[in-house]
C-alpha positions as protocol buffer text, in pm:
chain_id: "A"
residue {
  index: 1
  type: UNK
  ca { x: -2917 y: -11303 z: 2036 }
}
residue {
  index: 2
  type: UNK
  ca { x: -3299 y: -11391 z: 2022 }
}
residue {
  index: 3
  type: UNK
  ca { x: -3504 y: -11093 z: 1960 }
}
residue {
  index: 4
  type: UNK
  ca { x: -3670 y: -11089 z: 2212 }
}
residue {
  index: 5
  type: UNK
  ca { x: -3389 y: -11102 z: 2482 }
}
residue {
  index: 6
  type: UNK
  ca { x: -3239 y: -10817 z: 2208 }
}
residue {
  index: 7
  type: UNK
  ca { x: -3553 y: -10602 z: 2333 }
}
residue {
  index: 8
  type: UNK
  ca { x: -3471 y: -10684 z: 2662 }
}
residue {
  index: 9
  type: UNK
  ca { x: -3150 y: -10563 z: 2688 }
}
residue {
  index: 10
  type: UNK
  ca { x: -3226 y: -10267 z: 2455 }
}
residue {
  index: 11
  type: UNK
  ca { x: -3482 y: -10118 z: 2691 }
}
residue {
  index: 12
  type: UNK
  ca { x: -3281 y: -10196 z: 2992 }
}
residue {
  index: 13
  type: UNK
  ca { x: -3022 y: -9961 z: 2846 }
}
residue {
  index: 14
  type: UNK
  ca { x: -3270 y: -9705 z: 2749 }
}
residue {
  index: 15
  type: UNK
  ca { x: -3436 y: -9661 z: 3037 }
}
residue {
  index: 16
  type: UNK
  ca { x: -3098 y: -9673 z: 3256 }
}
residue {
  index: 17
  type: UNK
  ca { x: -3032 y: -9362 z: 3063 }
}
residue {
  index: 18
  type: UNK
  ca { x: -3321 y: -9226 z: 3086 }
}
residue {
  index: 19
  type: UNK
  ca { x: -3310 y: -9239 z: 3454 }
}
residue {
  index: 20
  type: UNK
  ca { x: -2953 y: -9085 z: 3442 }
}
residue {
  index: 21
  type: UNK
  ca { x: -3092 y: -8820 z: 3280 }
}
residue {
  index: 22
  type: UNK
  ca { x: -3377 y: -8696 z: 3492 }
}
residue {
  index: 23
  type: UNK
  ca { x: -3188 y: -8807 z: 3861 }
}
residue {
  index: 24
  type: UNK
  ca { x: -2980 y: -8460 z: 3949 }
}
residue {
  index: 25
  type: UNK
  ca { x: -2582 y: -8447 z: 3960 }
}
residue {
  index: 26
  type: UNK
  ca { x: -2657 y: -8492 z: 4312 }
}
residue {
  index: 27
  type: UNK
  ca { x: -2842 y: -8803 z: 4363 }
}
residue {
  index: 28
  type: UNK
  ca { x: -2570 y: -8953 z: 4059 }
}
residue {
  index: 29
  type: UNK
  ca { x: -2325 y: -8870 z: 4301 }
}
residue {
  index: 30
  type: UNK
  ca { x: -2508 y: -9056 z: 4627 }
}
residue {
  index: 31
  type: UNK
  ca { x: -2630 y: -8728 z: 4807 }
}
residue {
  index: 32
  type: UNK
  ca { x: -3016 y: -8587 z: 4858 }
}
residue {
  index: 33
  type: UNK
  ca { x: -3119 y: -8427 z: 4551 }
}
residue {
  index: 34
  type: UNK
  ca { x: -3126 y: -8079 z: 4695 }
}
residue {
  index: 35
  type: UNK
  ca { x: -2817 y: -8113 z: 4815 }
}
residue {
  index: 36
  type: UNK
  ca { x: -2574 y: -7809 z: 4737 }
}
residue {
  index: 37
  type: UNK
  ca { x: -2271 y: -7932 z: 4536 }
}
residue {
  index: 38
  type: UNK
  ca { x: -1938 y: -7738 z: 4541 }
}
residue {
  index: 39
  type: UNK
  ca { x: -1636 y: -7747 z: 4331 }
}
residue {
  index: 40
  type: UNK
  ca { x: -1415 y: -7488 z: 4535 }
}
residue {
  index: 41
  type: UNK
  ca { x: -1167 y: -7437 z: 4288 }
}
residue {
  index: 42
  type: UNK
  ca { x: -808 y: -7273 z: 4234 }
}
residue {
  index: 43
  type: UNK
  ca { x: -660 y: -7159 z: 3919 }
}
residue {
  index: 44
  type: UNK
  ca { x: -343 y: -7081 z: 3715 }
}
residue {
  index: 45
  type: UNK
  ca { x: -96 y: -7310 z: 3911 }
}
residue {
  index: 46
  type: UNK
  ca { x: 265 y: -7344 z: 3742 }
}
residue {
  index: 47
  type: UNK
  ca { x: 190 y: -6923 z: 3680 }
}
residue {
  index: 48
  type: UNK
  ca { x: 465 y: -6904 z: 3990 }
}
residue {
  index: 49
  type: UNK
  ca { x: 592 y: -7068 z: 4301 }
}
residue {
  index: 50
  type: UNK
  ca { x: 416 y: -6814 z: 4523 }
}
residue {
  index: 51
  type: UNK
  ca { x: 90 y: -6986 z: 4325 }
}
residue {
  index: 52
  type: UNK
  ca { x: 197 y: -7297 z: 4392 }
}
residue {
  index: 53
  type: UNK
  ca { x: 283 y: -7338 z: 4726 }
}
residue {
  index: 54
  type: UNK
  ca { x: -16 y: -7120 z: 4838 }
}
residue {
  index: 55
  type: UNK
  ca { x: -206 y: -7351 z: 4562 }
}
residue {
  index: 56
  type: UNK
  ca { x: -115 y: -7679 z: 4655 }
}
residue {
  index: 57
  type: UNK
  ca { x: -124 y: -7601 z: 5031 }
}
residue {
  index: 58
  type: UNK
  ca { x: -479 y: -7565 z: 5029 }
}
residue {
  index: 59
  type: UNK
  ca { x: -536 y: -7872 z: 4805 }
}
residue {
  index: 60
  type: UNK
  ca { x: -305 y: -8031 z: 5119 }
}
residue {
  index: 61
  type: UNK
  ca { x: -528 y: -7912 z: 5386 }
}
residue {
  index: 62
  type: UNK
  ca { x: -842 y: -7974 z: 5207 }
}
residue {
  index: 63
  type: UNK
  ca { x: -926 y: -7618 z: 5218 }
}
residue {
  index: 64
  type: UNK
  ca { x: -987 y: -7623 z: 4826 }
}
residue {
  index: 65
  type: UNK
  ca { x: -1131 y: -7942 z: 4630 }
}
residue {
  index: 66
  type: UNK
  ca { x: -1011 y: -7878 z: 4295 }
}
residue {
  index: 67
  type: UNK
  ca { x: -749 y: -7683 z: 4066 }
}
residue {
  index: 68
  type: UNK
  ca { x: -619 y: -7605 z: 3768 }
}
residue {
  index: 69
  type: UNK
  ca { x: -270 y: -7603 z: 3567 }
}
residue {
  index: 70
  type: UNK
  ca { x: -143 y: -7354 z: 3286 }
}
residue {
  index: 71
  type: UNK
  ca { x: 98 y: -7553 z: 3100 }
}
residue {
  index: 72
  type: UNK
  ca { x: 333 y: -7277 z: 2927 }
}
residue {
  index: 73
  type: UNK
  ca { x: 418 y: -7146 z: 3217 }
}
residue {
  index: 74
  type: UNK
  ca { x: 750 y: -7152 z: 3352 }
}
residue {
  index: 75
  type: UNK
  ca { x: 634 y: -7339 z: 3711 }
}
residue {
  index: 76
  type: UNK
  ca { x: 485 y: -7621 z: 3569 }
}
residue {
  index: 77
  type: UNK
  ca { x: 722 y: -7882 z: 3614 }
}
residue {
  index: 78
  type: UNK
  ca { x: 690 y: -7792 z: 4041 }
}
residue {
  index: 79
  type: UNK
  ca { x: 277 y: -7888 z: 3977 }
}
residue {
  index: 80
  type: UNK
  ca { x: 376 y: -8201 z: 3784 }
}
residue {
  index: 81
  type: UNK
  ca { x: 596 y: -8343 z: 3997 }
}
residue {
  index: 82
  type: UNK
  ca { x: 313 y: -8280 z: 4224 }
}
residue {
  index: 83
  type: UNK
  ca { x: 64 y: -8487 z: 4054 }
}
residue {
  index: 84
  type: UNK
  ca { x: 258 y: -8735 z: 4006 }
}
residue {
  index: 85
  type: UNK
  ca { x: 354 y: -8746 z: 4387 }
}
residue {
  index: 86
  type: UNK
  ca { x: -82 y: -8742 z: 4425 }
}
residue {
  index: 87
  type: UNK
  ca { x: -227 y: -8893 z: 4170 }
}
residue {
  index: 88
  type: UNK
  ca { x: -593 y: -8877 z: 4352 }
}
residue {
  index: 89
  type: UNK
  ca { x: -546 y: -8514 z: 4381 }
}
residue {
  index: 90
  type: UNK
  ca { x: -807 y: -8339 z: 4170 }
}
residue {
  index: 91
  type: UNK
  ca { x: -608 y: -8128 z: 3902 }
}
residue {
  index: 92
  type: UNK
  ca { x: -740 y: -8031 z: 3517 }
}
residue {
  index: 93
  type: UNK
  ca { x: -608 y: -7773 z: 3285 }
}
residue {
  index: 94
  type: UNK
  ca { x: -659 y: -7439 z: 3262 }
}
residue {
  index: 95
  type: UNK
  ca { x: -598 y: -7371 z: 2902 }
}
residue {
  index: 96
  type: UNK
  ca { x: -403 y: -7085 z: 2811 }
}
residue {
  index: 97
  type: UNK
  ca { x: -393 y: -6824 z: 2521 }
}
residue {
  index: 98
  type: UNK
  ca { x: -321 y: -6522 z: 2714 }
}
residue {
  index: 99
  type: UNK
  ca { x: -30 y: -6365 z: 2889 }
}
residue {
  index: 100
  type: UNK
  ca { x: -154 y: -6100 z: 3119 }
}
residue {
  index: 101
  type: UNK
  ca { x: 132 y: -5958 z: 3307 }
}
residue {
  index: 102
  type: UNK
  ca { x: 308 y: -5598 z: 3205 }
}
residue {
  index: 103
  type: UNK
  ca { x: 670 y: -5771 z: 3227 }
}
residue {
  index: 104
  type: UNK
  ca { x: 616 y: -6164 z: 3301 }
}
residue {
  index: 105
  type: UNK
  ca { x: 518 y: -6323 z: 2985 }
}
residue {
  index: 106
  type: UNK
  ca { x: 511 y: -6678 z: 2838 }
}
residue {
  index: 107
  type: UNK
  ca { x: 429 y: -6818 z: 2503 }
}
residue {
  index: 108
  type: UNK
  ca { x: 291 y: -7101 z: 2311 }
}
residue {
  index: 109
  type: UNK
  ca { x: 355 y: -7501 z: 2363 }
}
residue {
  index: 110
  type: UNK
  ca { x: 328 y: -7548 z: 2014 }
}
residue {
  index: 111
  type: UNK
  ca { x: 642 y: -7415 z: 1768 }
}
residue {
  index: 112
  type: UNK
  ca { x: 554 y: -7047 z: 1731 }
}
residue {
  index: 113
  type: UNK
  ca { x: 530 y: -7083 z: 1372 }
}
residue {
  index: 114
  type: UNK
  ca { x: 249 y: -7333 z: 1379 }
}
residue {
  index: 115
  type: UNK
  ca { x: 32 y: -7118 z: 1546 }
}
residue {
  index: 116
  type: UNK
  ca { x: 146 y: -6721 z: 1386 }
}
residue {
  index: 117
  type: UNK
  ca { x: -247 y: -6611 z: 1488 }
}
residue {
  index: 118
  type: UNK
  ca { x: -197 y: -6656 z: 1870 }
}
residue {
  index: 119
  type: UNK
  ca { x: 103 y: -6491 z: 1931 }
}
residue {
  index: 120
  type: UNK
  ca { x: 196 y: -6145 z: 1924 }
}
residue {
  index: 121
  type: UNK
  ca { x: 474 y: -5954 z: 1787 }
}
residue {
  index: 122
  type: UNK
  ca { x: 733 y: -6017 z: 2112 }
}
residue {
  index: 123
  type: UNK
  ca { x: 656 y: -6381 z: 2028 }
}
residue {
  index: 124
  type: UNK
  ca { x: 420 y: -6423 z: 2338 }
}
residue {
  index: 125
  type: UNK
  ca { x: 18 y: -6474 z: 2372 }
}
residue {
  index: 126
  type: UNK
  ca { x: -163 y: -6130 z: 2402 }
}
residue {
  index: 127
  type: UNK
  ca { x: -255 y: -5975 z: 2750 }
}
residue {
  index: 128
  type: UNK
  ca { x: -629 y: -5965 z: 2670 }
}
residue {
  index: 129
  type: UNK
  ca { x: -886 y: -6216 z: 2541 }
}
residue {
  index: 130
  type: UNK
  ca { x: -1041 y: -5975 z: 2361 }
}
residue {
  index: 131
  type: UNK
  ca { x: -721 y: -5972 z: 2129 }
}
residue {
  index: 132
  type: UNK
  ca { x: -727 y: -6386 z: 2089 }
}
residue {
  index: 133
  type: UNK
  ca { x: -1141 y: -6338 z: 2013 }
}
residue {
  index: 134
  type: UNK
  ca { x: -1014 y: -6083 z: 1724 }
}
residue {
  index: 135
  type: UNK
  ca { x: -679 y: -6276 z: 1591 }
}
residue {
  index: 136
  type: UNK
  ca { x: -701 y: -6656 z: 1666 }
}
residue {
  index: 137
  type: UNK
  ca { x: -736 y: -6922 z: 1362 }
}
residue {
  index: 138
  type: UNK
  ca { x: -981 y: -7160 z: 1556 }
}
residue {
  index: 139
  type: UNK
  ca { x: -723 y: -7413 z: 1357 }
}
residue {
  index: 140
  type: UNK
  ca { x: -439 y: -7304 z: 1548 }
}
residue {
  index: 141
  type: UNK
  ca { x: -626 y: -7228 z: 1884 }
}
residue {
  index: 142
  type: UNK
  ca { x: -695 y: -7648 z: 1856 }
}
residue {
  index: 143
  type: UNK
  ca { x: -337 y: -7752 z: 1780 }
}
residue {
  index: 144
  type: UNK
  ca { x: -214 y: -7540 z: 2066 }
}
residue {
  index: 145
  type: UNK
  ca { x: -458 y: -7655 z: 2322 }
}
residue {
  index: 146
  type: UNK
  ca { x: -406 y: -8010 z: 2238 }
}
residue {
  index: 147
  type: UNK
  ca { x: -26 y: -7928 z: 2223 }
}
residue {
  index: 148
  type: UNK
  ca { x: -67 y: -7824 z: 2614 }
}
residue {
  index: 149
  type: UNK
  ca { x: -285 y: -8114 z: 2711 }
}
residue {
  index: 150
  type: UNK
  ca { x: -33 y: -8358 z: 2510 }
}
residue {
  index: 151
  type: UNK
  ca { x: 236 y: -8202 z: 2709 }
}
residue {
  index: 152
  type: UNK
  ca { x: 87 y: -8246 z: 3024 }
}
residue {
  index: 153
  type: UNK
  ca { x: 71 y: -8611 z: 2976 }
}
residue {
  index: 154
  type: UNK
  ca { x: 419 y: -8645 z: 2879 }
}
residue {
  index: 155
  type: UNK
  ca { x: 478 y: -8469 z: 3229 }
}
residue {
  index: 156
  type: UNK
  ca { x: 272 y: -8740 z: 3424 }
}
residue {
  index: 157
  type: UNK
  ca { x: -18 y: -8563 z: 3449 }
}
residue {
  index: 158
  type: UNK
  ca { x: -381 y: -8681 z: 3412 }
}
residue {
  index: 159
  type: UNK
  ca { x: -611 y: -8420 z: 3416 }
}
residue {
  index: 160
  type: UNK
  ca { x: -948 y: -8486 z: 3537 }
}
residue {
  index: 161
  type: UNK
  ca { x: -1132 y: -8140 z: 3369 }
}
residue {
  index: 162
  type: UNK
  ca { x: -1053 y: -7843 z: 3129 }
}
residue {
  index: 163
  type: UNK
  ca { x: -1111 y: -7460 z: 3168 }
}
residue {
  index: 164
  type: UNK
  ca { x: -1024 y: -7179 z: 2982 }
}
residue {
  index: 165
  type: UNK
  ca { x: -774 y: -6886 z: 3160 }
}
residue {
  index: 166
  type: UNK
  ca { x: -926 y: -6540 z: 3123 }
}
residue {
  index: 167
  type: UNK
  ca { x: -1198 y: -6737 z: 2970 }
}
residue {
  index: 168
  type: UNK
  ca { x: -1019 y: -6712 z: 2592 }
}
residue {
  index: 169
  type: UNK
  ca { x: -1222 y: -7013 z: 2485 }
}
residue {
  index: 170
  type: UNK
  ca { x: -1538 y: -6882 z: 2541 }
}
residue {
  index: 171
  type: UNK
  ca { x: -1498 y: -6577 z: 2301 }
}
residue {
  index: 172
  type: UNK
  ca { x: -1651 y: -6652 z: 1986 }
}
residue {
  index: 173
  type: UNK
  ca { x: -1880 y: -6971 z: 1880 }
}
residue {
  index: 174
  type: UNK
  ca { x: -1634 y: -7141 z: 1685 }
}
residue {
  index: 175
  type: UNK
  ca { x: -1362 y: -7108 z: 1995 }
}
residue {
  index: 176
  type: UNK
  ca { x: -1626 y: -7244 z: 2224 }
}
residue {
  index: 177
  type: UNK
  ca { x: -1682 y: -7523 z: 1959 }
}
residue {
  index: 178
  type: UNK
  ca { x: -1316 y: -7640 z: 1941 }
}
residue {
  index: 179
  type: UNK
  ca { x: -1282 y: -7625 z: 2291 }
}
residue {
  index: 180
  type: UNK
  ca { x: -1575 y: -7845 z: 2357 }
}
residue {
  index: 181
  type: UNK
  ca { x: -1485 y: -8093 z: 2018 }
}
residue {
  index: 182
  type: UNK
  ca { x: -1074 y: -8121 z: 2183 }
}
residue {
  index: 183
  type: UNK
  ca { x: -1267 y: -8191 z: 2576 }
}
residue {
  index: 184
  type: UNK
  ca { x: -1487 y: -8434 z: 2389 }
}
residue {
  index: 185
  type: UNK
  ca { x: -1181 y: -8610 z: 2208 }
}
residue {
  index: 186
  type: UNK
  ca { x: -966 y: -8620 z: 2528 }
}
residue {
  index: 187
  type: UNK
  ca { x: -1300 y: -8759 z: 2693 }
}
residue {
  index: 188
  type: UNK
  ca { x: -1249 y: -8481 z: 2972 }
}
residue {
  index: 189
  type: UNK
  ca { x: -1523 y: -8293 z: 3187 }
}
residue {
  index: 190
  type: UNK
  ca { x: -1532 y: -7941 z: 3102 }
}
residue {
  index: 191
  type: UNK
  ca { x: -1609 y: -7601 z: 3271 }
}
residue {
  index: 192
  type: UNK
  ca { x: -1968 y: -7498 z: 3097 }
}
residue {
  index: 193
  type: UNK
  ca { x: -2285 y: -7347 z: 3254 }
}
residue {
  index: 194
  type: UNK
  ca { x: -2617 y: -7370 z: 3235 }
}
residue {
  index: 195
  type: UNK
  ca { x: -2753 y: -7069 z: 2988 }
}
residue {
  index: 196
  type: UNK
  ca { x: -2442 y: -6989 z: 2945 }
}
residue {
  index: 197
  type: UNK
  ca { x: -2312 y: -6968 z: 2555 }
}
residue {
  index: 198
  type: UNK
  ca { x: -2107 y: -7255 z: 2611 }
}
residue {
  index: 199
  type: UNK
  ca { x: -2455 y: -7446 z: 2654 }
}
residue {
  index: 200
  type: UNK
  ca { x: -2566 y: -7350 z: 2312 }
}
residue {
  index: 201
  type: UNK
  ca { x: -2660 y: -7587 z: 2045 }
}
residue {
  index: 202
  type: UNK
  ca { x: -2437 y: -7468 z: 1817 }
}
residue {
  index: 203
  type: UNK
  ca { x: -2122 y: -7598 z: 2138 }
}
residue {
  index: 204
  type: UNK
  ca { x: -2147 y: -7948 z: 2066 }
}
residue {
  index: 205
  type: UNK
  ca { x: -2234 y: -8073 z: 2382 }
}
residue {
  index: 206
  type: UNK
  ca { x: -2412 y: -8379 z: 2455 }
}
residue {
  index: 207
  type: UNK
  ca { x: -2614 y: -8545 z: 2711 }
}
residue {
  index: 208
  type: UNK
  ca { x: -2298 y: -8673 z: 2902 }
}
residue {
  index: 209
  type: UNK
  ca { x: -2183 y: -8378 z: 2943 }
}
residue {
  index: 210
  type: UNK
  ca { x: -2189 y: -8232 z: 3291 }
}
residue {
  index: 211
  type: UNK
  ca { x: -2304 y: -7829 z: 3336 }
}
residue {
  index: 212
  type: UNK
  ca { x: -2264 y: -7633 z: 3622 }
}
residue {
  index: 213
  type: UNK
  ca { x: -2556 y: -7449 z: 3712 }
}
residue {
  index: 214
  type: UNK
  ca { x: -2347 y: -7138 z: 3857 }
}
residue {
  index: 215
  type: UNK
  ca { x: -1970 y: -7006 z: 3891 }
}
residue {
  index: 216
  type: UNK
  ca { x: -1909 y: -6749 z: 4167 }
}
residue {
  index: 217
  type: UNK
  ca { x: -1614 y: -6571 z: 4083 }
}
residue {
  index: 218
  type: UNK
  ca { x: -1477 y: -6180 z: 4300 }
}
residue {
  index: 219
  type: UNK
  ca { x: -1453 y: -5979 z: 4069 }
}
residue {
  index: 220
  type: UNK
  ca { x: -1251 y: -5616 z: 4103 }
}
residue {
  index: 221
  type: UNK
  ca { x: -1566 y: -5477 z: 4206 }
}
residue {
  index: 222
  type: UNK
  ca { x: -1562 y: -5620 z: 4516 }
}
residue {
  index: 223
  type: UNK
  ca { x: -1455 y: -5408 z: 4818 }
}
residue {
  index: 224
  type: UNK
  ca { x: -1131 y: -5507 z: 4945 }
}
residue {
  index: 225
  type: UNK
  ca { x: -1222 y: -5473 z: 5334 }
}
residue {
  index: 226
  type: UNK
  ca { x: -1519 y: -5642 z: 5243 }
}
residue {
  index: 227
  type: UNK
  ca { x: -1343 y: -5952 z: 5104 }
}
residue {
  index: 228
  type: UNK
  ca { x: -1417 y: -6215 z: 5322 }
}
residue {
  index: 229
  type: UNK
  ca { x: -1781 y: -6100 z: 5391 }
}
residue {
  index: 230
  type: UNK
  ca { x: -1797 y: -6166 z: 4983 }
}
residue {
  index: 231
  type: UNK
  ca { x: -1692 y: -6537 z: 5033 }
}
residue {
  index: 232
  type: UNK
  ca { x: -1964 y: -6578 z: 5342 }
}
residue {
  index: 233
  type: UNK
  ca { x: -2235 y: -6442 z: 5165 }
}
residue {
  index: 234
  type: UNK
  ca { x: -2159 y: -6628 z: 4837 }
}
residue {
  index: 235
  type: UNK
  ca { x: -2186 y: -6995 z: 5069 }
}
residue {
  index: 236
  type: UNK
  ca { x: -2488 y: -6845 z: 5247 }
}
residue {
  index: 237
  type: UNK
  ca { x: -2655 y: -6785 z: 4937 }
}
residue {
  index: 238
  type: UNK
  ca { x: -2548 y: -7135 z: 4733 }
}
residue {
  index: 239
  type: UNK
  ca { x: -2875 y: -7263 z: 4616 }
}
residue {
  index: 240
  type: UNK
  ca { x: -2888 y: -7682 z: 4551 }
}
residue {
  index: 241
  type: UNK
  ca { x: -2716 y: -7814 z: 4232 }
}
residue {
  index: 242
  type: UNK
  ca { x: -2332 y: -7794 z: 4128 }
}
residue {
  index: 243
  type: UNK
  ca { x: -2167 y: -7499 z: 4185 }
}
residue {
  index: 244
  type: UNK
  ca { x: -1837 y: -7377 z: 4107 }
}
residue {
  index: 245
  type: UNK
  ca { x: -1583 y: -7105 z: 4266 }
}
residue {
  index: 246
  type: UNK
  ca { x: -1294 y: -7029 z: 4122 }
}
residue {
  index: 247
  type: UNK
  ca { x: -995 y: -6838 z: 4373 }
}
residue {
  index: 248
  type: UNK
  ca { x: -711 y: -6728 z: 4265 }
}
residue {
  index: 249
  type: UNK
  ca { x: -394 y: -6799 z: 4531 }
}
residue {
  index: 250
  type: UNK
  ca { x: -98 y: -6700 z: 4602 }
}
residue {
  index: 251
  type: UNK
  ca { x: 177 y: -6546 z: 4862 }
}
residue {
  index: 252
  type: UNK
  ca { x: 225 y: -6221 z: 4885 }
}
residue {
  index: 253
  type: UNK
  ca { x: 543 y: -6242 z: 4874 }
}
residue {
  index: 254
  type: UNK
  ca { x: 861 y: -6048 z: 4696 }
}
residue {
  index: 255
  type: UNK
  ca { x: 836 y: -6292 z: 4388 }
}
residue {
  index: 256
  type: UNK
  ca { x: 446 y: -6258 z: 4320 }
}
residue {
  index: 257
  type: UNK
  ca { x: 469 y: -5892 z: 4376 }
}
residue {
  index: 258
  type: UNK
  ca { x: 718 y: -5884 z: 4081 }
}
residue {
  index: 259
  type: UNK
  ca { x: 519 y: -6119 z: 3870 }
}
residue {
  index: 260
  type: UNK
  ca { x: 180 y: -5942 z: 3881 }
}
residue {
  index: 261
  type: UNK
  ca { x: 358 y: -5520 z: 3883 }
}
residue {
  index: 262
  type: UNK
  ca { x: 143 y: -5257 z: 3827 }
}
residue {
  index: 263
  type: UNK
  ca { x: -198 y: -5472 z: 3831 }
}
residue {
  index: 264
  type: UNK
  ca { x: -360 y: -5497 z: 4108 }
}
residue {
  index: 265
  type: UNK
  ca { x: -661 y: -5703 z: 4010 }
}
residue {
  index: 266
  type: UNK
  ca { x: -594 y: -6063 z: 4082 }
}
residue {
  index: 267
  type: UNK
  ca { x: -226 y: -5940 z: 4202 }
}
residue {
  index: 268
  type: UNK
  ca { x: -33 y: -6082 z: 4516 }
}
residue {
  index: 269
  type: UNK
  ca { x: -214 y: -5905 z: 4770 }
}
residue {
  index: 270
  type: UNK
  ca { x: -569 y: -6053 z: 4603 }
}
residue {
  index: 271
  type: UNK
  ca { x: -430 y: -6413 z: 4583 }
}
residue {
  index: 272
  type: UNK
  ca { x: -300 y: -6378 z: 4947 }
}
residue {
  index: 273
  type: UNK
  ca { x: -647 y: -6256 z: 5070 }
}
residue {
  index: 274
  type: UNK
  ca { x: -830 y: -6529 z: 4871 }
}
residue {
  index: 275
  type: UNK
  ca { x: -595 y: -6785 z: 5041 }
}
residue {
  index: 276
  type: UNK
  ca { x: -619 y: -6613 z: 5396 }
}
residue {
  index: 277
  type: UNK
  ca { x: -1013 y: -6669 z: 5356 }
}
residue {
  index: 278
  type: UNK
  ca { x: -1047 y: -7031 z: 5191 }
}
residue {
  index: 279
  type: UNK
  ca { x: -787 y: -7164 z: 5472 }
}
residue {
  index: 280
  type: UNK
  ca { x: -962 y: -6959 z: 5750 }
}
residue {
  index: 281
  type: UNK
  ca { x: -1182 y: -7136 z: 6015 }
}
residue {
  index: 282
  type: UNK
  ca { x: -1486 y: -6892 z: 5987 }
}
residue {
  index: 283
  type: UNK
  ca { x: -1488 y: -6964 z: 5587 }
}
residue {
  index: 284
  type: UNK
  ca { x: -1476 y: -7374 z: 5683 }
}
residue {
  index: 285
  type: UNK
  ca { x: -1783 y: -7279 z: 6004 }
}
residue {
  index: 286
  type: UNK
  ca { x: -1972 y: -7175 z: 5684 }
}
residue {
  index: 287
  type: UNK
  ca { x: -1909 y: -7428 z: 5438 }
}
residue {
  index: 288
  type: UNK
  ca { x: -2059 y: -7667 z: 5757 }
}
residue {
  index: 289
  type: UNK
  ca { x: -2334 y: -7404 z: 5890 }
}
residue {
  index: 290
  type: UNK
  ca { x: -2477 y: -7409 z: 5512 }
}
residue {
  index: 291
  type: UNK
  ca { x: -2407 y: -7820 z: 5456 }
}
residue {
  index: 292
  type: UNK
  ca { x: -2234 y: -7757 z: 5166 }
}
residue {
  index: 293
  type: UNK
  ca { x: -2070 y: -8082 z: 5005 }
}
residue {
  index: 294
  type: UNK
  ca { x: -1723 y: -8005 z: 4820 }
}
residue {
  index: 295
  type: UNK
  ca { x: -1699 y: -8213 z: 4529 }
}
residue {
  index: 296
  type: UNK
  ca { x: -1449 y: -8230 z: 4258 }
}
residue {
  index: 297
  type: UNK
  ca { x: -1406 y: -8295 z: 3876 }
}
residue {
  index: 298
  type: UNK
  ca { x: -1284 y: -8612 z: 3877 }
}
residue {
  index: 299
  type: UNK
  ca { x: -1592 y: -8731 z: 4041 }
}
residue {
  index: 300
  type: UNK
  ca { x: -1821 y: -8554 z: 3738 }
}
residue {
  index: 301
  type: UNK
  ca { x: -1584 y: -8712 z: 3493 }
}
residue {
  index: 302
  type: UNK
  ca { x: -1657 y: -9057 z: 3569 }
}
residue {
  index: 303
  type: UNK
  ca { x: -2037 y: -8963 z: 3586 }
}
residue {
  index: 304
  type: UNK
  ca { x: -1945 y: -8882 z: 3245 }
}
residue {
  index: 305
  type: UNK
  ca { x: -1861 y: -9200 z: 3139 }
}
residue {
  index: 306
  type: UNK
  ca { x: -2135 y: -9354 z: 3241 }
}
residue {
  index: 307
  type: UNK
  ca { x: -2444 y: -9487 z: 3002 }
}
């Protein structure tokens, strides 16, 4: 190549990422750049059926844009089958080191003596994150997470993002780093957020990677009668940029009541309340009152791959 048409096509590509850089997630994606972006997004499918069918339901009726799997649980082979039935459908990972439930527990993908720091003595992951932040070989956090991604691909599964249940991965600096360096490898999208200490230098991000600039999450301190007033006011307040919230759903039903005994946070009567409002018509009147654009990961991950 002559040198000067090398300088040609060098600046060309410099200054095509340089605009990438300073147009917003928005305009990438074709909308105004004020527009306000949401990923309206359910989590821990496969955890039960009761998850699932409320899960998928809403994925079916467009009522939700986006969710997430937990591979070593025991319903994941219902979500694969799934994804492989609808393969547009916007489904990632939501990788999993803890087993929260008093008497409904699962354990590791990988062989349980490949990864000793993760489990606990019954041969399950702990119940809280705080024990994983304390116990886990960042060595054996990696070949466990890439275990359950690896194994989701063997099930016909291509997920478009990762996240982290009960937020496991974002513990310590060097978690945050191997979750990040296995995203990076796997060239997925990955939940991070502006500010946030997954943003830090320190993460390994670069400038492909896509950051949310907020997550809106209820959290036990919201009222119960109050719950759908939470979800209006959280769309009425959305501010322009990329957004994510994260719902947790589910049936109340005989077989999640079992599965989530004795804890009431994020139990069956929470997920069936989170589905009643993200399937409700007043919750869709406000997603269209405040011209909020659903959006999901799969879209940001082929922003991602672009120069």
């Amino acid at each position: 190549m002559q040198p000067l048409l090398r300088s040609s096509v060098l600046f060309l590509v410099l200054a095509s990422t340089l605009q990438a850089q300073t147009r917003t997630i928005a305009e990438r994606l074709g909308y105004p750049k004020d527009a306000k972006l949401l990923i309206l997004h359910a989590d821990d499918l496969g955890a039960a059926h009761s998850v699932d069918a409320a899960s998928l339901d809403a994925l079916d009726k467009g009522a939700i844009s986006s969710a997430s799997i937990m591979m070593p649980t025991p319903w994941v082979t219902e979500v694969a089958a799934y994804a492989r039935a609808h393969p547009n459908a916007d489904l990632g990972l939501h990788l999993t080191l803890t087993s929260e439930w008093e008497t409904y527990r699962w354990g590791s993908v990988s062989p349980a003596d490949k990864i000793p720091s993760l489990l606990d003595s019954a041969g399950t992951f702990p119940n809280e994150e705080k024990l994983v932040a304390a116990k886990a070989k960042p060595v054996e956090v990696e070949r466990e997470i890439r275990a359950q991604i690896d194994r989701a691909l063997e099930l016909g599964i291509r997920p478009t993002h990762l996240d982290s249940h009960m937020g496991s991965l974002f513990t310590t600096p060097e978690l945050i780093a191997t979750y990040v360096k296995v995203a990076h490898d796997y060239h997925l999208p990955f939940l991070a957020v502006k500010g946030s200490p997954l943003a830090a230098p320190q993460a390994g991000l670069t400038n492909r990677d896509i950051l949310l600039d907020a997550v809106i999450i209820a959290s036990p301190e919201v009222q119960r009668d109050q719950w759908k007033e939470f979800y209006l006011k959280s769309i009425a307040g959305l501010k322009p940029g990329l957004t994510e919230m994260i719902v947790h759903l589910g049936h109340d039903d005989s077989e999640l009541q079992a599965v989530t005994v004795n804890h009431e946070p994020y139990g069956s009567a929470w997920r069936q309340r989170d589905y009643d409002v993200v399937t409700s018509a007043e919750f869709k009147k406000a997603l269209q009152d405040n011209h909020v654009i659903l959006v999901t990961w799969k879209e940001l991950g082929k922003l991602a791959q672009q120069p």
